[in-house]
KELODREN-176548 format. One record per residue (C-alpha): residue in three letters; x, y, z. Coordinates in steps of 0.05 Angstrom, whole numbers, plus 5000, padded with zeros to 4 digits. Layout:
<recs>
ALAXYZ
...
</recs>
This chain:
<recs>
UNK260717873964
UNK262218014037
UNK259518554074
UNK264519204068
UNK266719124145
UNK271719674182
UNK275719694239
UNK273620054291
UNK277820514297
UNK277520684231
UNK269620704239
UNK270221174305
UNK274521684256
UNK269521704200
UNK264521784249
UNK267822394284
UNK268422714212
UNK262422534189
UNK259122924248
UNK263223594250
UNK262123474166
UNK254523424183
UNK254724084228
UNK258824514195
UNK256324444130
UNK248224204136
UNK247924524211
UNK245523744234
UNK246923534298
UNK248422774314
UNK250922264358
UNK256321714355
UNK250921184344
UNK247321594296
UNK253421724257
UNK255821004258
UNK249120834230
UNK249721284178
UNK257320954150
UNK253620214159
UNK248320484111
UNK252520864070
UNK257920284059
UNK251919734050
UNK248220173999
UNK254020523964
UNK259920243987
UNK259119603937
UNK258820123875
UNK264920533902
UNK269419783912
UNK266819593844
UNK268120123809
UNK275620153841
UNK276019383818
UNK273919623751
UNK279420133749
UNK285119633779
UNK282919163712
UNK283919723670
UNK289719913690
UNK293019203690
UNK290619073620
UNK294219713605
UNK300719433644
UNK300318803605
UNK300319063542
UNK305719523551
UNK309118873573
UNK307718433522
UNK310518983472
UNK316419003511
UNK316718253494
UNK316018303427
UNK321118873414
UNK326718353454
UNK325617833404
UNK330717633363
UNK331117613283
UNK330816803269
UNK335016663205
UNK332616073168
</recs>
């Protein structure tokens, strides 16, 4: 599997949340740099759980879907006489 990669924009906003996030809530002071370095971590180290775990959820949820098709299918089927 690739690396999770984000655009940087979208990496510059989670950073600037993840820093007022860090100070209002654990009183922690960081940079830019240290916050980007905290996302890389946390999207190397947990981010493959999180995307595998939505994957898991998508599958469910098709199998569902298909189903309810498939019974759809079923109930449109006409009475053969032989």
């Amino acid at each position: 599997m690739s690396p999770i990669e984000l655009p940087k924009s979208t990496l510059e906003t989670l950073a600037r949340s993840l820093k007022q996030h860090l100070m209002s809530e654990l009183h922690v002071e960081v940079g830019q740099f240290e916050a980007i370095e905290l996302i890389d971590w946390i999207a190397l180290n947990l981010g493959p759980r999180f995307y595998n775990q939505g994957l898991q959820d998508a599958q469910e949820l098709y199998r569902k879907k298909f189903e309810e098709i498939a019974e759809s299918v079923i109930e449109i089927e006409k009475p053969v006489k032989v």
